[in-house]
C-alpha positions as CSV (number, residue, x, y, z in Angstrom):
1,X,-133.5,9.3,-62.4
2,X,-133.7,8.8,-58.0
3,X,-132.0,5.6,-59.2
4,X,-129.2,6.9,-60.8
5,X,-129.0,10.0,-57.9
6,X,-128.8,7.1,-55.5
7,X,-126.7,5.3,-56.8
8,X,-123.8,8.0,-57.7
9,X,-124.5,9.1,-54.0
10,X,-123.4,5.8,-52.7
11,X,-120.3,6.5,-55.0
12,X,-119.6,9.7,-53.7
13,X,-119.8,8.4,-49.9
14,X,-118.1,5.2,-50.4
15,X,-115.0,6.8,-53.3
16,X,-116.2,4.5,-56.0
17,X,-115.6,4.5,-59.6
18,X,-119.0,4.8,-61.5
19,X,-119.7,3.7,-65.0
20,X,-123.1,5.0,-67.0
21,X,-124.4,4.0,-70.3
22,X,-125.9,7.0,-72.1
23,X,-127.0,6.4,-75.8
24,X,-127.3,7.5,-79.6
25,X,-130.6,8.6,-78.1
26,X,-129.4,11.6,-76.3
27,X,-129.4,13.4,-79.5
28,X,-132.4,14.8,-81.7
29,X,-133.3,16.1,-84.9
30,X,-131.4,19.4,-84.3
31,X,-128.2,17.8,-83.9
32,X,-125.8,17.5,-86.6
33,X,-126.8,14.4,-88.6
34,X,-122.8,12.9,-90.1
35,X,-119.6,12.8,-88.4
36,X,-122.1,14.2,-85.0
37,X,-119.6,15.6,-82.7
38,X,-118.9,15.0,-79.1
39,X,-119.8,17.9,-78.1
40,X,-122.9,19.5,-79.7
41,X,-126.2,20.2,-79.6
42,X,-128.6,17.9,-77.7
43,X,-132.6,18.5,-78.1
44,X,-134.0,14.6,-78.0
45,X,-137.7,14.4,-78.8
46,X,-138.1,11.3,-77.2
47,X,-138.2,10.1,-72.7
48,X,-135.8,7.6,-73.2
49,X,-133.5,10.5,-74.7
50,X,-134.2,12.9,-71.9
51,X,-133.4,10.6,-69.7
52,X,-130.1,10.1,-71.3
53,X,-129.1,13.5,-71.5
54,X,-130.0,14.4,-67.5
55,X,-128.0,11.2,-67.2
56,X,-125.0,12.6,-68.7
57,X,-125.3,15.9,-67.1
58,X,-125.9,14.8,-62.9
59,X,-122.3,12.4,-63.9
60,X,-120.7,15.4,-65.0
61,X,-122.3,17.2,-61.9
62,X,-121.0,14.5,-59.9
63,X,-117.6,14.4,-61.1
64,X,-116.8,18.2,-61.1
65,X,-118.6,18.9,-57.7
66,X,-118.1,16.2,-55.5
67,X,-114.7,14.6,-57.5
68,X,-116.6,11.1,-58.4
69,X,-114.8,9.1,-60.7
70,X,-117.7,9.1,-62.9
71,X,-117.0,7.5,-66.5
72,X,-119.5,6.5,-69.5
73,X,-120.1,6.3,-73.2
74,X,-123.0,6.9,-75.6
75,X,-124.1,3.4,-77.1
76,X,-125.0,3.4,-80.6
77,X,-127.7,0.2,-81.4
78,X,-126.2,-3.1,-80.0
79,X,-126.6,-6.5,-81.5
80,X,-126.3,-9.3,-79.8
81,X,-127.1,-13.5,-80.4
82,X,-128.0,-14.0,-76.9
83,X,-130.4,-11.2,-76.1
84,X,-133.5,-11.2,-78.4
85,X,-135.0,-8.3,-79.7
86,X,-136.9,-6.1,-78.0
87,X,-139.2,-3.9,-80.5
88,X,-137.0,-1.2,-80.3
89,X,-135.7,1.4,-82.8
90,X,-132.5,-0.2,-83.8
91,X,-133.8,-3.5,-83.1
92,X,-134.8,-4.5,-86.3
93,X,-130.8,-5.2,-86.9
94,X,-131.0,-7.7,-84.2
95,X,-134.5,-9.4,-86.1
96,X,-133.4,-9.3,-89.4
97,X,-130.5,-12.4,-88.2
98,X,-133.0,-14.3,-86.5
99,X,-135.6,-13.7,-89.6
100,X,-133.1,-15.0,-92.1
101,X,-132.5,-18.0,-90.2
102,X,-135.5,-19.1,-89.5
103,X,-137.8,-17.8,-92.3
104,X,-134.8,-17.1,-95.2
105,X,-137.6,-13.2,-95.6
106,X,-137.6,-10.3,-93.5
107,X,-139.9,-7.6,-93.3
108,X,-138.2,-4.0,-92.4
109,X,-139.9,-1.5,-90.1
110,X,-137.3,1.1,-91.1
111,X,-137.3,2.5,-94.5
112,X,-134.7,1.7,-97.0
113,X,-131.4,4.7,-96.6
114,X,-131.8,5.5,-92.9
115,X,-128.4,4.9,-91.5
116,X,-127.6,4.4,-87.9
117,X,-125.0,3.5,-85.6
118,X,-124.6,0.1,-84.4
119,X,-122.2,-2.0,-82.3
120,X,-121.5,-6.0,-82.2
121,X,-121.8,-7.2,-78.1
122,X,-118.1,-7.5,-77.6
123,X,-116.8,-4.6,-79.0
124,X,-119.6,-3.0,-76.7
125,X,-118.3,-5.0,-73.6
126,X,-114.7,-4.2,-74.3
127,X,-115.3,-0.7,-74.5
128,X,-116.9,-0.8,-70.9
129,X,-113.6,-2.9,-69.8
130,X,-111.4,-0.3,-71.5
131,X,-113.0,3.1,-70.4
132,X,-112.7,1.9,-66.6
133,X,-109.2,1.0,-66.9
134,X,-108.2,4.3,-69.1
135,X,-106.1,6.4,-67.1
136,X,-108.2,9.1,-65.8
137,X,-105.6,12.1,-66.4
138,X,-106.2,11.4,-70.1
139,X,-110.2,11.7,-69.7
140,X,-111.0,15.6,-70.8
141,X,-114.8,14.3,-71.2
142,X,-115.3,11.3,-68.8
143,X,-118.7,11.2,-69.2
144,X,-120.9,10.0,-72.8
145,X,-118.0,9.6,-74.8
146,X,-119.6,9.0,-78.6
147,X,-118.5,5.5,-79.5
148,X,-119.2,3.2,-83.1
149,X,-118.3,0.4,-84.6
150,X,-120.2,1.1,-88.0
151,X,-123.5,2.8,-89.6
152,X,-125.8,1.3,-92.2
153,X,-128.6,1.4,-93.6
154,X,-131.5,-1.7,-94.3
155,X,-129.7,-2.3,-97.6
156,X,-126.7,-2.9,-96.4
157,X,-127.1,-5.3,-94.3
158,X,-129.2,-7.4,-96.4
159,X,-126.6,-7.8,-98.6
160,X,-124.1,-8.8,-96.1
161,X,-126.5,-11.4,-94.6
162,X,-126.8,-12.6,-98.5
163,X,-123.1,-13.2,-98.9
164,X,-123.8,-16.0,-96.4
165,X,-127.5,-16.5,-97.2
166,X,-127.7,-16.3,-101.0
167,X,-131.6,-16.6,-100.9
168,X,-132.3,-14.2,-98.4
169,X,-134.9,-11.3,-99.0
170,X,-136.0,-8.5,-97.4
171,X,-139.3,-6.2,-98.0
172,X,-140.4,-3.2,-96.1
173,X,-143.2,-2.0,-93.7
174,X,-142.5,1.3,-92.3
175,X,-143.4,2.1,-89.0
176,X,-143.9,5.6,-89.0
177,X,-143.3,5.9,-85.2
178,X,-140.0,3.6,-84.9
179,X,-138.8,5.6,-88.4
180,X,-139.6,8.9,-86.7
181,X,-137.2,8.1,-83.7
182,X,-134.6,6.8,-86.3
183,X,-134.6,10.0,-88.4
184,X,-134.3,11.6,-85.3
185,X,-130.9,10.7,-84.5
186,X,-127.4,11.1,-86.5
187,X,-126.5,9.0,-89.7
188,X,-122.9,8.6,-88.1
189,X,-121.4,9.9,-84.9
190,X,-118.0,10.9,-84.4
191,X,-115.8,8.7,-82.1
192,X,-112.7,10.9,-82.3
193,X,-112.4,11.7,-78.3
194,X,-112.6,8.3,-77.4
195,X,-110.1,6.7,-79.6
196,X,-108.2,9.7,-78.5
197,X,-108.3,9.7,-75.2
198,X,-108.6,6.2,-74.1
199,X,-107.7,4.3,-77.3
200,X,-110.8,3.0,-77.8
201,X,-111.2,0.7,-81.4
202,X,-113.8,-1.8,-82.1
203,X,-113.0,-5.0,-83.7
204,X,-116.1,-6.1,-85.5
205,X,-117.6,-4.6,-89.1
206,X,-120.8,-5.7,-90.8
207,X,-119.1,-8.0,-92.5
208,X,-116.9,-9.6,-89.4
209,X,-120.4,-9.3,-87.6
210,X,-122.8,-11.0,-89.9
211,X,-120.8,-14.0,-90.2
212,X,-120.4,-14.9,-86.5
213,X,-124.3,-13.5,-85.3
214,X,-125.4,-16.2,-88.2
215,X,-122.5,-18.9,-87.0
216,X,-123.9,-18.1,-82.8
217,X,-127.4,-18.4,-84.0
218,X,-127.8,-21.4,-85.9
219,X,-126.5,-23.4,-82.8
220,X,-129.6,-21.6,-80.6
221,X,-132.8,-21.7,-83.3
C-alpha cells in the first residue's frame, strides 16, 4: 500500500493521470453473487482482496480531495498465451490450454459449476487504452469500474476446448483452499457503468477465445 500512496502522490504533485487495476477479488462472500453490482457491498476474506479494496478507496480519496485524475477497473481472471500460469485462483483457465496441448487431459482444482469471471488479454488491454482516453465528465465512478468479457464454469470450457480438441478430457481434484477463494467471489458481475459511461465492450467470448489461445499456443509448446 506505501507504493501505491507514493505513487498517487507523485500524481498529485506532478498533475498526472493515474490508472489502478483493482480486481474480482475486492468482493467476498457477502456480496451479491449474479449480476454483482458496481456499487455494493465489499467484505473480501482474502489480503490480496484487502488490498484491493483500500486500493480502490485511497483513488477515490485522491480524486475527490486533491482532484487527481485517478481512473481504474476491477479485473475479472485474465488469460493470456504469453504469460504462464501462476497457481492462482482463476489460473486454472489459463492451465487447462496449455494441459490440452501438451497432454490432450487436464486435471481441475476447481470443482465442476463454479462460475467466474474471466477476460481474454486484449480485451483487457483495450479496456486500459479506453478508460484513459474516456472523457472524464462522463466518469460518475472513475475508480474500479466492474468490467467482463464472460463467466463459466470448468464444464464449459472443456467443451469449447473439445470443439477444437475432440479427444480432450478433463477430471477434477479440488483444492479446498483455491475453491474457497472461488466461492468467495460473484458468479457474474455487472459491467453496466462501464459500458455506460465510457463505452466499454469486449470483443472476445469463450468460443472467439479458445480458438486463438490454442492457435498462439501451438506455435510456443
Amino acid at each position: 500500500m506505501t507504493g501505491l500512496v507514493n505513487a498517487l502522490e507523485v500524481a498529485r504533485e506532478l498533475d498526472l493521470k493515474f490508472f489502478t487495476p483493482s480486481s474480482i477479488g475486492a468482493f467476498g462472500p457477502s456480496t451479491p453473487k449474479d449480476n454483482t453490482p458496481q456499487d455494493t457491498i465489499q467484505r473480501p476474506t482474502t489480503m490480496y482482496g484487502v488490498t484491493k479494496v483500500s486500493g480502490e478507496l485511497l483513488c477515490d480519496y485522491y480524486h475527490t480531495k486533491y482532484g487527481v485524475d485517478t481512473r481504474g477497473v476491477r479485473f475479472p481472471g485474465l488469460i493470456s498465451y504469453k504469460t504462464l500460469p501462476g497457481g492462482g485462483t482463476t489460473d486454472y483457465a489459463v492451465d487447462i490450454y496449455y494441459e490440452a496441448l501438451r497432454k490432450g487431459y487436464y486435471e481441475s482444482f476447481i470443482k465442476e459449476g463454479t462460475y467466474m469471471d474471466m477476460m481474454y488479454m486484449p480485451d483487457a488491454i483495450g479496456a486500459i487504452i479506453k478508460l484513459i482516453n474516456a472523457d472524464p465528465e462522463r466518469l460518475i465512478h472513475r475508480n474500479a469500474f466492474n468490467i467482463t468479457a464472460m463467466s463459466f464454469e470448468p464444464e464449459q470450457i472443456k467443451a469449447a476446448i473439445q470443439k477444437e480438441l475432440p479427444d480432450f478430457e478433463m477430471t477434477y481434484a479440488v483444492d479446498s483452499a483455491r475453491q474457497a477463494i472461488a466461492d468467495s467471489w460473484p458468479n457474474q458481475i455487472d459491467a453496466s457503468c462501464a459500458k455506460a459511461e465510457w463505452d466499454f465492450e469486449p470483443q472476445y467470448d469463450l468460443e472467439a477465445m479458445t480458438k486463438d489461445m490454442l492457435a498462439q499456443l501451438k506455435t510456443r509448446i
